[in-house]
Phi, psi and omega in degrees: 000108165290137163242353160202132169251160169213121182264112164207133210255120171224160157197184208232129159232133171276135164230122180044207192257003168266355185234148177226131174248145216213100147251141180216145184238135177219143199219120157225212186252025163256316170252143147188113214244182147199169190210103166284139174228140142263092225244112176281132164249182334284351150303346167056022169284107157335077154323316171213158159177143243209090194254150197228143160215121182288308186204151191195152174310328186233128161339266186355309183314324193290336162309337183272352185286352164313322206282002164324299196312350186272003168269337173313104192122312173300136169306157180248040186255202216259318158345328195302352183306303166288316171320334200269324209292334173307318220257348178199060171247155145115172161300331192250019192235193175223125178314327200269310164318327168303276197343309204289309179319322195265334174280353151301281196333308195290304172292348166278317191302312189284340162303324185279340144336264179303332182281310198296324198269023181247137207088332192282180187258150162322312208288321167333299197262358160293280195357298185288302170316325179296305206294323203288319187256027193309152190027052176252336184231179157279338172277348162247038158273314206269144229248000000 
């Protein structure tokens, strides 16, 4: 017998050539939250961000989505870990709005991901993805 599921949705849309907005959605039978972040290019520094939570176990929980603003100024790059963990970490945070900031944070890495390979050839984007991400996985550590 399953007793929990859990759903979480994140993606990355480009608006015009300056901006990328980064949504992730979390759905269990208890929550169901989300977290906009808008994000200037090409620096990829966080602009905006914007947390909702529709249903959570306690009236309360609803109280942390202000602090999603403490992401504001910060890169939306693989760094982005302490900064989510000051603004919504911790006793005074909600663990699961953490989740949701580093899985947006995470559709921005994989869009540039997917932006750097679009046109190329397989061997054309290994080539670049090695160079670009080197020693971020085990598949691009390898020579």
């Amino acid at each position: 017998m399953r007793l929990y599921n859990r759903f979480i949705h994140s993606s990355a849309e480009k608006v015009g050539d300056d901006r990328l907005v980064l949504e992730a959605a979390f759905i269990d039978l208890v929550h169901e939250l989300n977290v906009t972040l808008e994000v200037r290019l090409p620096d990829r520094v966080i602009i905006g961000a914007r947390a909702e939570v529709q249903r959570a176990p306690y009236p309360v929980c609803a109280d942390v989505a202000a602090k999603i603003s403490g992401l504001v100024g910060h890169p939306a790059d693989m760094g982005i870990g302490r900064a989510a963990k000051e603004a919504l970490g911790g006793p005074q945070g909600c663990s699961h709005l953490l989740e949701l900031a580093l899985e947006a944070v995470r559709s921005a890495i994989q869009s540039e991901f997917v932006e750097t390979g679009m046109g190329l050839s397989p061997d054309e984007k290994v080539e670049i993805y090695r160079r670009k991400w080197k020693d971020t996985c085990y598949a691009y550590s390898q020579d």
